[in-house]
N, CA, C and O atoms as a GROMACS GRO file, in nm:
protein
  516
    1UNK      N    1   1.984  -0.693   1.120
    1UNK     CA    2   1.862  -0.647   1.058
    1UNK      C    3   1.891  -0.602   0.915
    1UNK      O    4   1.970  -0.513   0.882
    2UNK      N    5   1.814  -0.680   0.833
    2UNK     CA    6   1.809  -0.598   0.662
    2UNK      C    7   1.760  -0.466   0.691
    2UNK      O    8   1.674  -0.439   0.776
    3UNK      N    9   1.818  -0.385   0.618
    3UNK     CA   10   1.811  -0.281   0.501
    3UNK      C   11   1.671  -0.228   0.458
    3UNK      O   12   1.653  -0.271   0.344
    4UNK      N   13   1.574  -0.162   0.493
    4UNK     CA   14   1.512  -0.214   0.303
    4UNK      C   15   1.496  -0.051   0.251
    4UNK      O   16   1.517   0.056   0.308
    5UNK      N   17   1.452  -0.084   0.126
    5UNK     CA   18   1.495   0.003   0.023
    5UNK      C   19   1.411   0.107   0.060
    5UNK      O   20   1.305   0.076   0.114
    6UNK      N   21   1.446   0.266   0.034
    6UNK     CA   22   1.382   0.358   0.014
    6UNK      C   23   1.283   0.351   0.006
    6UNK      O   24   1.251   0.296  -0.099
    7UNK      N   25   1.159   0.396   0.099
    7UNK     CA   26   1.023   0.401   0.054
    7UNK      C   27   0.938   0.313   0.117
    7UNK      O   28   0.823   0.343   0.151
    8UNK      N   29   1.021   0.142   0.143
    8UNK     CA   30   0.922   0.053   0.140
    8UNK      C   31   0.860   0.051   0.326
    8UNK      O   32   0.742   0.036   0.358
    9UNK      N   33   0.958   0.066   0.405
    9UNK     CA   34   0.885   0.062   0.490
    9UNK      C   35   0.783   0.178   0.503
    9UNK      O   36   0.682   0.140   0.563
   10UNK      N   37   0.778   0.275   0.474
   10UNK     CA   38   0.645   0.399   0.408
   10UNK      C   39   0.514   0.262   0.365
   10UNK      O   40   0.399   0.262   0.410
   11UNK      N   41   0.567   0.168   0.280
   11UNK     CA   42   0.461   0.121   0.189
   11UNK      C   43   0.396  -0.005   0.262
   11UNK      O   44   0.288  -0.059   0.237
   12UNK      N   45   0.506  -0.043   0.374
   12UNK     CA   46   0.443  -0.118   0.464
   12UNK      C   47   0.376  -0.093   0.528
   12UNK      O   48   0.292  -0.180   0.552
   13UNK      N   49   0.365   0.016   0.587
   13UNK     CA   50   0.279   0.111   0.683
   13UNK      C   51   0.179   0.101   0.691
   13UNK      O   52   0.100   0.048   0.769
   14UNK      N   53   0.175   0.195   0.538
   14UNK     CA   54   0.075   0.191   0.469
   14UNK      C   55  -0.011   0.054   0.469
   14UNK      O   56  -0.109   0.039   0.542
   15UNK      N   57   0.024  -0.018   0.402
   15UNK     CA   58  -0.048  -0.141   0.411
   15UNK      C   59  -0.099  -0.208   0.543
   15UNK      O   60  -0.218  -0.241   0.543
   16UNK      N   61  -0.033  -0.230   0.645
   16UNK     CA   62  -0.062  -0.262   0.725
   16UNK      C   63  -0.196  -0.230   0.824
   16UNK      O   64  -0.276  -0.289   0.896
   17UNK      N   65  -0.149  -0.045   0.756
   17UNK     CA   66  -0.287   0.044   0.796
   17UNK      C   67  -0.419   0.031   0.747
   17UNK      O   68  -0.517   0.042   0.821
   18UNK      N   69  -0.426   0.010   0.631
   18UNK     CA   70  -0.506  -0.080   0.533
   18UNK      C   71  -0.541  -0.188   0.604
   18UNK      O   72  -0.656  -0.178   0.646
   19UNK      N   73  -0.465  -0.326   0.644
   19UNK     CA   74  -0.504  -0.446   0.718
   19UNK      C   75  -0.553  -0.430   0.797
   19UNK      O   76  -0.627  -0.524   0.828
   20UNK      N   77  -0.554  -0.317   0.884
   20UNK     CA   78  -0.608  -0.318   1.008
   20UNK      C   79  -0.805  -0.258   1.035
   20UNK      O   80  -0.884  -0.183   0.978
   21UNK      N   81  -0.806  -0.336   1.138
   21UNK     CA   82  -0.981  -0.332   1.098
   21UNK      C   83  -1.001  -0.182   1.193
   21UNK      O   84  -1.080  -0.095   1.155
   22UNK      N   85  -0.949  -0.172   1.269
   22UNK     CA   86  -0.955  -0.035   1.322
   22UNK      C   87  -0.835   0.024   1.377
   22UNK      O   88  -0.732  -0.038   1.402
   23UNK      N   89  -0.856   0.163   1.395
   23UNK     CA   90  -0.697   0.232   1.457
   23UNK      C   91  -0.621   0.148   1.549
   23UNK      O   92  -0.655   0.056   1.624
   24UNK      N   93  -0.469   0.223   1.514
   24UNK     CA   94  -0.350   0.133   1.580
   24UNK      C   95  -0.294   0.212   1.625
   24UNK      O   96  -0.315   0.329   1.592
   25UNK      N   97  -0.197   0.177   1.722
   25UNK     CA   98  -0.107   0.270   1.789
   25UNK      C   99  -0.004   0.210   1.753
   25UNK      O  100  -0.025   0.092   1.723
   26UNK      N  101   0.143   0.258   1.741
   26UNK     CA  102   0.228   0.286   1.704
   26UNK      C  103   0.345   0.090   1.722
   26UNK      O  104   0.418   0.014   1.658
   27UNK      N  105   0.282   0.108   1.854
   27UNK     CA  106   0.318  -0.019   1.908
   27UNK      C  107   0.233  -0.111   1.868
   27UNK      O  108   0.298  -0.212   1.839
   28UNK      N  109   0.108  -0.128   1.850
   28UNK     CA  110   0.059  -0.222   1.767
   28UNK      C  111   0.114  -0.246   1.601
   28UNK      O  112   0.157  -0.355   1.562
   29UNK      N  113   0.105  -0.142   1.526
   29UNK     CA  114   0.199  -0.139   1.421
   29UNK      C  115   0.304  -0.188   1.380
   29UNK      O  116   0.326  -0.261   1.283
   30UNK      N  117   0.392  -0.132   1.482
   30UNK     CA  118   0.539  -0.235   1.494
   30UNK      C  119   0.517  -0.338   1.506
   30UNK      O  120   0.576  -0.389   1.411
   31UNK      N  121   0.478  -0.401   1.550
   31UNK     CA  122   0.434  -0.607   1.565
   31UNK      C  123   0.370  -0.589   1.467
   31UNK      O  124   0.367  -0.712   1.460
   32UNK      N  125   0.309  -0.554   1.374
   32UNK     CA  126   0.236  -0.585   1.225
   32UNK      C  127   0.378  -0.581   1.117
   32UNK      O  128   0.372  -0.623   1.001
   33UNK      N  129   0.492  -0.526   1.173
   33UNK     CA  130   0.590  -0.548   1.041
   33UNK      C  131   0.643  -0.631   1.090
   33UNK      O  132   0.627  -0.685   1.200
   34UNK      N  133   0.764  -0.661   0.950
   34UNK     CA  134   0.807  -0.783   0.954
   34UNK      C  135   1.023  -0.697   0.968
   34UNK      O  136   1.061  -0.591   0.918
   35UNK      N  137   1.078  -0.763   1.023
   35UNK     CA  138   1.222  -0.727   1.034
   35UNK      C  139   1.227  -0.646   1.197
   35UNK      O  140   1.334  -0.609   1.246
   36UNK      N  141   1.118  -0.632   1.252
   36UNK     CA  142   1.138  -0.566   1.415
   36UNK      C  143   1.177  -0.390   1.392
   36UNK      O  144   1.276  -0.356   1.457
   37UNK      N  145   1.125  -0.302   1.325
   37UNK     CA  146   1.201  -0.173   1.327
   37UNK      C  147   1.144  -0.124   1.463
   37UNK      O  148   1.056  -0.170   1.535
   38UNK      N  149   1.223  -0.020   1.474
   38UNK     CA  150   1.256   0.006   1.591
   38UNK      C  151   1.138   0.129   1.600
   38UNK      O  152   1.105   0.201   1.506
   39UNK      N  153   1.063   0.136   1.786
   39UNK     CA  154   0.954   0.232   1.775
   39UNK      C  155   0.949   0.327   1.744
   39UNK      O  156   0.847   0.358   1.684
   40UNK      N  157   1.061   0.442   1.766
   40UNK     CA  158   1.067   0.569   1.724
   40UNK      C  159   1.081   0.579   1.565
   40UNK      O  160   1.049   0.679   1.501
   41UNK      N  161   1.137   0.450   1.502
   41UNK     CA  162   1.154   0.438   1.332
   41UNK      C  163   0.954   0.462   1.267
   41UNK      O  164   0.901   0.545   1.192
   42UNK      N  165   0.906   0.354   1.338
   42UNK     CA  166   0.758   0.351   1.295
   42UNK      C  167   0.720   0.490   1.312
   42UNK      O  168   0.660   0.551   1.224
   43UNK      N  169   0.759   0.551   1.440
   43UNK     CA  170   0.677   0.676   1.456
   43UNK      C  171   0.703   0.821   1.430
   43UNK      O  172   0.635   0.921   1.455
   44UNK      N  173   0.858   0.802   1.352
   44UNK     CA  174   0.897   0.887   1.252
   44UNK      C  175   0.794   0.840   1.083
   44UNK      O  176   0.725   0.921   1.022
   45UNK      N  177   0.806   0.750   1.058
   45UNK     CA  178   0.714   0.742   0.929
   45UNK      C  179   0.609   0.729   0.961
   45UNK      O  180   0.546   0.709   0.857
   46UNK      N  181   0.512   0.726   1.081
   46UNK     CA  182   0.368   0.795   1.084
   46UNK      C  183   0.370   0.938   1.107
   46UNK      O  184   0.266   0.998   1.080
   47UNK      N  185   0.452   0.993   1.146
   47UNK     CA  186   0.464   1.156   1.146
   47UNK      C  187   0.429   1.186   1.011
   47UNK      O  188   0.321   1.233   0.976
   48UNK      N  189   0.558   1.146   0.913
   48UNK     CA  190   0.563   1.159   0.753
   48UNK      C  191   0.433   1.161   0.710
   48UNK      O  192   0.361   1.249   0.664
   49UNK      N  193   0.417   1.023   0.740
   49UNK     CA  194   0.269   0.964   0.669
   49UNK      C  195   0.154   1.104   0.647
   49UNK      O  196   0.109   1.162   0.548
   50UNK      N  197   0.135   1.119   0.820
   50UNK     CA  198   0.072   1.202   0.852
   50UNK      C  199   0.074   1.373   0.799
   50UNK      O  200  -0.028   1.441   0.798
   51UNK      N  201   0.211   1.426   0.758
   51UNK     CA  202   0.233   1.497   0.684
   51UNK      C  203   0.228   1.496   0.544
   51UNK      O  204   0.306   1.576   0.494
   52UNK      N  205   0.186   1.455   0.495
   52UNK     CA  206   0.126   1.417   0.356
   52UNK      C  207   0.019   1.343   0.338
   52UNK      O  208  -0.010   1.264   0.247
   53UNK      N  209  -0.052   1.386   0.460
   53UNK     CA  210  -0.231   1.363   0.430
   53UNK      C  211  -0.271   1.197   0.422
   53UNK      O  212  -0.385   1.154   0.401
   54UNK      N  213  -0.161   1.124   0.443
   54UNK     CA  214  -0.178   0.958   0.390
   54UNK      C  215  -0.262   0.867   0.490
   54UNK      O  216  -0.331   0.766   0.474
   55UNK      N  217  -0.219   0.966   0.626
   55UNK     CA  218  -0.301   0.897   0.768
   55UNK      C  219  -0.329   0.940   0.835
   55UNK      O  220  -0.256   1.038   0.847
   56UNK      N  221  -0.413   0.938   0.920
   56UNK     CA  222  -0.471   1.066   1.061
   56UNK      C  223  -0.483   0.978   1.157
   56UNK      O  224  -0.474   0.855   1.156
   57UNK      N  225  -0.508   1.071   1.257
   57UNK     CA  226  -0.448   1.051   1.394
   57UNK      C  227  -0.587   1.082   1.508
   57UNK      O  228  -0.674   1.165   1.478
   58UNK      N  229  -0.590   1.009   1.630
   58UNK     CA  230  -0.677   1.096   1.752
   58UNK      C  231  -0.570   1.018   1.820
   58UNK      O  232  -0.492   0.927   1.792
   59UNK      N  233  -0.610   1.109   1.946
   59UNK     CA  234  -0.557   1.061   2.087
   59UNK      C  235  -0.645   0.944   2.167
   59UNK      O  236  -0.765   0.941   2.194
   60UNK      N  237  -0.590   0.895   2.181
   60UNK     CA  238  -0.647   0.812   2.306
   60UNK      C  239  -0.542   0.770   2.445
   60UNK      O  240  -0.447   0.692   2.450
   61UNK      N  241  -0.599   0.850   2.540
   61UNK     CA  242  -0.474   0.791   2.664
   61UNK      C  243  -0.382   0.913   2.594
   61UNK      O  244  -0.399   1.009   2.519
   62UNK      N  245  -0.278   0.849   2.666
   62UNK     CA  246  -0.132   0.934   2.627
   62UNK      C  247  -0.101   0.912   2.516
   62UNK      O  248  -0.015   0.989   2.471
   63UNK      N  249  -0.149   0.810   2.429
   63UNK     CA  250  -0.130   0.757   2.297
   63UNK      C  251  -0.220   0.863   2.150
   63UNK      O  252  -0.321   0.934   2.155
   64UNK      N  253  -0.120   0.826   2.022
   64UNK     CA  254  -0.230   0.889   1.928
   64UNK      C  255  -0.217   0.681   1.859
   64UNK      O  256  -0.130   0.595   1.871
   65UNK      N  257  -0.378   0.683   1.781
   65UNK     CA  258  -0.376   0.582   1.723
   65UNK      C  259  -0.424   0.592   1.558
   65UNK      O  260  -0.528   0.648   1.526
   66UNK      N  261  -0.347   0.538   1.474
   66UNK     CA  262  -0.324   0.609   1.360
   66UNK      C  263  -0.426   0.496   1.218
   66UNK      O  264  -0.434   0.373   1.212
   67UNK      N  265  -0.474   0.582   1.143
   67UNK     CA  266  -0.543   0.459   1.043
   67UNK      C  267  -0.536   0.539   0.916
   67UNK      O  268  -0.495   0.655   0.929
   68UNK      N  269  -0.565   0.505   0.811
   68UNK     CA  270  -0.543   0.516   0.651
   68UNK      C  271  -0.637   0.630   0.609
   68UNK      O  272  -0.760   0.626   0.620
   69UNK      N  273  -0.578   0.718   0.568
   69UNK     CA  274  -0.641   0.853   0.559
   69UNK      C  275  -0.732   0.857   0.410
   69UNK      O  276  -0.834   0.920   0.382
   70UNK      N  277  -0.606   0.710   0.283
   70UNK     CA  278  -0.690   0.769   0.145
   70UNK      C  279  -0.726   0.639   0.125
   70UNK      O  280  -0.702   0.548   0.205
   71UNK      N  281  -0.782   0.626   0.021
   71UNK     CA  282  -0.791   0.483  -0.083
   71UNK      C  283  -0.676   0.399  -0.081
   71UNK      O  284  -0.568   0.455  -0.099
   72UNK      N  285  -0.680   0.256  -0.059
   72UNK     CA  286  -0.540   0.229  -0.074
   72UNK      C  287  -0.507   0.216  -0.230
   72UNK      O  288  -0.414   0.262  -0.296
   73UNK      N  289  -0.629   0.127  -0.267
   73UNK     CA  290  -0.609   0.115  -0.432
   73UNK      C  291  -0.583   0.230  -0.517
   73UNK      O  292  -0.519   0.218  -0.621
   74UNK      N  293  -0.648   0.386  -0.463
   74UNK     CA  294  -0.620   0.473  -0.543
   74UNK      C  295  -0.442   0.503  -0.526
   74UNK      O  296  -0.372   0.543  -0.620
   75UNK      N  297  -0.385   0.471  -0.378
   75UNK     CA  298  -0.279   0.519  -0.381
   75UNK      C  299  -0.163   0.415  -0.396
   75UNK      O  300  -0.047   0.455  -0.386
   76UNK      N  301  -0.191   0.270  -0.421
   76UNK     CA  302  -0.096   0.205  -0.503
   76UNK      C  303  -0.066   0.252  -0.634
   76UNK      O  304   0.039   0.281  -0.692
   77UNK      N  305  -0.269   0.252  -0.685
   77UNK     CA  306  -0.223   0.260  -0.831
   77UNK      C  307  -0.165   0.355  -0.857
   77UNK      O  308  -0.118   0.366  -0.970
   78UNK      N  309  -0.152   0.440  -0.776
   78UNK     CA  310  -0.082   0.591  -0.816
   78UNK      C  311   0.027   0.623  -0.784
   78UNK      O  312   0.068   0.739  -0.790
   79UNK      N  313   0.107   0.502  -0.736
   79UNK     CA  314   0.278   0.488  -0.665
   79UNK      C  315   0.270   0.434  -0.848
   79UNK      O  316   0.300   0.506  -0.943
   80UNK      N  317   0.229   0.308  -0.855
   80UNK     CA  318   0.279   0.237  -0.961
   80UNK      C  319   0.302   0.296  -1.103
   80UNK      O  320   0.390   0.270  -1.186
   81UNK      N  321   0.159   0.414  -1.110
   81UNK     CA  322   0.163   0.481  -1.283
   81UNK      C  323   0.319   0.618  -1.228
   81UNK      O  324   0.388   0.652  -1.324
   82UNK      N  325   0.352   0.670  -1.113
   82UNK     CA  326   0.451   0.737  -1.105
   82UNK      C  327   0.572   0.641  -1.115
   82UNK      O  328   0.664   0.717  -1.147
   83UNK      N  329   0.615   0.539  -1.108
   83UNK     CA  330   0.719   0.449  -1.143
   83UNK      C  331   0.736   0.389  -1.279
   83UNK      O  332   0.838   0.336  -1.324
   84UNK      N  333   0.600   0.410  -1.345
   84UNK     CA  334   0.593   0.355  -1.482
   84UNK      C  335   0.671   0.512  -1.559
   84UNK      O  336   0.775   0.534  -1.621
   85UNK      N  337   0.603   0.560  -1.532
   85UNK     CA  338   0.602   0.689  -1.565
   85UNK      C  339   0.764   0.754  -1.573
   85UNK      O  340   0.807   0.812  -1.673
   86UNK      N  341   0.807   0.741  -1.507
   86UNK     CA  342   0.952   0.758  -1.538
   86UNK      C  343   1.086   0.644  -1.582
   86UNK      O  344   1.208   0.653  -1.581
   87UNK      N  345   0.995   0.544  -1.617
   87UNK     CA  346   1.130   0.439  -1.680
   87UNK      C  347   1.159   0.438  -1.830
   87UNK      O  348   1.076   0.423  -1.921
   88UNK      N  349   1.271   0.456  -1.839
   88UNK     CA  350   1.305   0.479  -1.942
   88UNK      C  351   1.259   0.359  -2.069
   88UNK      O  352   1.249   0.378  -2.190
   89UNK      N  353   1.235   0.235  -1.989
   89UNK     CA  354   1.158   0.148  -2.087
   89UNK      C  355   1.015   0.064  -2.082
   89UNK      O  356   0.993  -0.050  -2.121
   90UNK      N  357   0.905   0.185  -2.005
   90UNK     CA  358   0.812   0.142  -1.942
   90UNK      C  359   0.726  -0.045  -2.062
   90UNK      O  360   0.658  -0.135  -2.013
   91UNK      N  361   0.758  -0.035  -2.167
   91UNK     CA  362   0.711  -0.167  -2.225
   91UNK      C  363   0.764  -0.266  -2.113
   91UNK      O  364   0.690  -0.337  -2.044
   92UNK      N  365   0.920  -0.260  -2.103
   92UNK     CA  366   0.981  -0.359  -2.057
   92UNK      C  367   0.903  -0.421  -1.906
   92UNK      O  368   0.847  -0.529  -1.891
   93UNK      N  369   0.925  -0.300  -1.795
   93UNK     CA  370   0.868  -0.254  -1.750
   93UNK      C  371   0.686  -0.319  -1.707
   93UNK      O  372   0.665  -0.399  -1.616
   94UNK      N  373   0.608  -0.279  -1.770
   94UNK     CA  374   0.495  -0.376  -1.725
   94UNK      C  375   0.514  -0.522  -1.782
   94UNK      O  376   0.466  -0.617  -1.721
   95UNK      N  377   0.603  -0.542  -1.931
   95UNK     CA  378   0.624  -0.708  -1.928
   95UNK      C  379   0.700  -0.785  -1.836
   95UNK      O  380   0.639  -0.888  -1.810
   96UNK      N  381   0.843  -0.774  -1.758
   96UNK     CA  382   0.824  -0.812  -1.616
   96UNK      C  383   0.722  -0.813  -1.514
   96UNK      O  384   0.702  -0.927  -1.471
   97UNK      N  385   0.618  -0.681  -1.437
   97UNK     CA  386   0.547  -0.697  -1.365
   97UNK      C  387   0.446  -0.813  -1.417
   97UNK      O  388   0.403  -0.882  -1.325
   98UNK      N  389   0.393  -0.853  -1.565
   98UNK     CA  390   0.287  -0.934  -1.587
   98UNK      C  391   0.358  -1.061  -1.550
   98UNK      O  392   0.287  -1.146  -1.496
   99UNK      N  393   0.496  -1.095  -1.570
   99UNK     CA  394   0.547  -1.222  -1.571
   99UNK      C  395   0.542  -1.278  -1.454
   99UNK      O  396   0.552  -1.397  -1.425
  100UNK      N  397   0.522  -1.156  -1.367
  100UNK     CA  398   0.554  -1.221  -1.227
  100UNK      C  399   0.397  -1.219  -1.194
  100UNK      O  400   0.404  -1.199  -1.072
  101UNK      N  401   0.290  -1.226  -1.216
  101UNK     CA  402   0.200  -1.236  -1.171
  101UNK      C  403   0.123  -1.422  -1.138
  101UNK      O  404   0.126  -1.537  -1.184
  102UNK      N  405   0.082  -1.367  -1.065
  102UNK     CA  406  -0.015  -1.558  -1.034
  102UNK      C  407  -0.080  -1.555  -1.112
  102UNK      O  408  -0.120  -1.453  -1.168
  103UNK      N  409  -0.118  -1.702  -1.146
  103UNK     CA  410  -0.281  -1.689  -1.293
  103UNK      C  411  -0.404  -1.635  -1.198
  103UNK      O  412  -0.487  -1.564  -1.254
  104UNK      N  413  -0.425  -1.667  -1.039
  104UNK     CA  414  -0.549  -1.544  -1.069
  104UNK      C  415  -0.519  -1.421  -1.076
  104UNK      O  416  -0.602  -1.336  -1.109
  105UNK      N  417  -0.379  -1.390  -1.042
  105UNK     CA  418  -0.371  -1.217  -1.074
  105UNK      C  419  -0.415  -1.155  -1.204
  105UNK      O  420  -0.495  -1.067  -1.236
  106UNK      N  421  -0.298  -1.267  -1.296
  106UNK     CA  422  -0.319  -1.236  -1.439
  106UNK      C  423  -0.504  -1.278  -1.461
  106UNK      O  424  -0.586  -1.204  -1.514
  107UNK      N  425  -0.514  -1.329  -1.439
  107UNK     CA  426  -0.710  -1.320  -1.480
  107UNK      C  427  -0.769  -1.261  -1.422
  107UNK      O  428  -0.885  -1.251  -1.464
  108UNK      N  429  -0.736  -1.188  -1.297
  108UNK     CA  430  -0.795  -1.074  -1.301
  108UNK      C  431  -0.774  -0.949  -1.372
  108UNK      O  432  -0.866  -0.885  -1.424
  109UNK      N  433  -0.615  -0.907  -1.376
  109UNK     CA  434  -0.617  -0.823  -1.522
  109UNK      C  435  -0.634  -0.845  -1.621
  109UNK      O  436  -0.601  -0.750  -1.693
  110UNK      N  437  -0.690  -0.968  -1.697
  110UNK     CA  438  -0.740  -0.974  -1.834
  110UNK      C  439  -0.859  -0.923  -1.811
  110UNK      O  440  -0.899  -0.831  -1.881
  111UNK      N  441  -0.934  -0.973  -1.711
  111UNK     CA  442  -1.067  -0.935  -1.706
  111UNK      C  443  -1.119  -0.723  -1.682
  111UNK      O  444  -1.232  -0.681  -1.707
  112UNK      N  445  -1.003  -0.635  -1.631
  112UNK     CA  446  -1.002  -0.558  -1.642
  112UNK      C  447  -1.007  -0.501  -1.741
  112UNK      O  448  -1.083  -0.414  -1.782
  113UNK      N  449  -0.885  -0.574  -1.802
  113UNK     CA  450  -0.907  -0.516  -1.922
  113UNK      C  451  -0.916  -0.516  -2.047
  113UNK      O  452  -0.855  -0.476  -2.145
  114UNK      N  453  -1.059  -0.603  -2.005
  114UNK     CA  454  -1.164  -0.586  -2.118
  114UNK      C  455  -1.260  -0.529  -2.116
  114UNK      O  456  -1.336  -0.504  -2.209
  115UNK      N  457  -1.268  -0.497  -1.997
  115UNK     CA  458  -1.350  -0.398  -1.943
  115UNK      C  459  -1.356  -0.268  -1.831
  115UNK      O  460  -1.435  -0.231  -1.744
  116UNK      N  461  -1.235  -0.224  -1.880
  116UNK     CA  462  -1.156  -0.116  -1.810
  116UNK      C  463  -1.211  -0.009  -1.758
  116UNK      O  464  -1.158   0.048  -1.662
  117UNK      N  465  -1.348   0.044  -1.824
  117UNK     CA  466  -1.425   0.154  -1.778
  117UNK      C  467  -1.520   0.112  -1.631
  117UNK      O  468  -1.576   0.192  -1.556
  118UNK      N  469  -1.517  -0.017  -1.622
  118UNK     CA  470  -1.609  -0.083  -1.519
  118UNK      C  471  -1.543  -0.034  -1.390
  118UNK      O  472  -1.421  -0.045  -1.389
  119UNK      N  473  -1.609   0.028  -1.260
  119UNK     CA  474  -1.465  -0.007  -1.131
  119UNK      C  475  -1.482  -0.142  -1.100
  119UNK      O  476  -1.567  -0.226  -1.130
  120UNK      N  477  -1.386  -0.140  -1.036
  120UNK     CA  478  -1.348  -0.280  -1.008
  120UNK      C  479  -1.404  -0.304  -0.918
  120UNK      O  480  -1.374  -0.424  -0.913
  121UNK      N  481  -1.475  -0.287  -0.824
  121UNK     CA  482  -1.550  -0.319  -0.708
  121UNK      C  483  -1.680  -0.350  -0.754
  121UNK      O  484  -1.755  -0.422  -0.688
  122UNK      N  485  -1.715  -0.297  -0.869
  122UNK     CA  486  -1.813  -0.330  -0.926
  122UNK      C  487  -1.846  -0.425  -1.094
  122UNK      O  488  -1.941  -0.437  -1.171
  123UNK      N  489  -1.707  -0.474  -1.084
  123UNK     CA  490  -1.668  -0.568  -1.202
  123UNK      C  491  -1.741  -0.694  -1.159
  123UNK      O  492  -1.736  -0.756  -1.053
  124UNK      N  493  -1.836  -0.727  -1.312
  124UNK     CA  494  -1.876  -0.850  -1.235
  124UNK      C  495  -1.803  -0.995  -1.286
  124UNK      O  496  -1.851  -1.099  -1.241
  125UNK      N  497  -1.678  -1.006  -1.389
  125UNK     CA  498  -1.587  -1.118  -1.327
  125UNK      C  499  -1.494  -1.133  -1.236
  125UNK      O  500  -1.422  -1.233  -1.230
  126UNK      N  501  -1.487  -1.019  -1.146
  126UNK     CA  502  -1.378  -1.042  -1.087
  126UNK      C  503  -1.465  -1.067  -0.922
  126UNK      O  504  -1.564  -1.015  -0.870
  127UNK      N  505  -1.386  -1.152  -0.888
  127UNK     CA  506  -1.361  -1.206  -0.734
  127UNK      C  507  -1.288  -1.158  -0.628
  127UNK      O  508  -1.178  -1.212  -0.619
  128UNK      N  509  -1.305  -1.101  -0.570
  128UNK     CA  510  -1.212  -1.034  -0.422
  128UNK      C  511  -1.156  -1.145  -0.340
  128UNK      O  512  -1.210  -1.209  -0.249
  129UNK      N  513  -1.013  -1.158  -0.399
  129UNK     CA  514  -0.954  -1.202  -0.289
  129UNK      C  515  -0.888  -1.197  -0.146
  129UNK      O  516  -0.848  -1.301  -0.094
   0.00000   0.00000   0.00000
């Protein structure tokens, strides 16, 4: 089994919690990642989660089943401006992240931002993919 880096299975979680159309239990979760972590691993980082307000919880059965407590978009974008935020060469920095983008990614951030005050849910060039 890989490794992965600090944080990310947190960010998988997360996401996954996001994907999901309604609450999950712990064991459903685990089959939503990818590398097989192990159940008590998932249900140490929904504890976490859960301790920092990120996800909540009810019981059902002997089970708790867990779903996305904030915004996800508010709380990417707000992983991403704390990573910008401390690099020592943040130019560099978002010119890699743009390079790696798909052309509809990149056209959707042109289209942001040209019109940056708009939300985005309510932007009317952009398309939800």
């Amino acid at each position: 089994m890989t490794r992965r880096r600090l944080g990310q299975l947190e960010a998988e979680v997360l996401a996954a919690l996001a994907a999901a159309e309604r609450p999950v239990s712990t064991a459903q979760l685990r089959d939503a990642l990818t590398g097989a972590p192990a159940y008590t691993t998932v249900n140490t980082i929904l504890f976490r989660l859960l301790g920092k307000g990120l996800v909540s919880r009810m019981r059902e059965g002997r089970h708790f089943l867990y779903k996305l407590a904030v915004d996800e978009s508010l709380l990417v974008a707000d992983q991403m401006r704390a990573r910008l935020r401390v690099a020592s060469d943040p130019r560099e920095v978002l010119a890699r992240f743009v390079a790696t983008l798909s052309r509809e990614e990149e056209l959707t951030l042109r289209a942001i931002l040209a019109h940056p005050h708009e939300p985005a849910r309510e932007h009317p060039d952009l398309e939800r993919t």
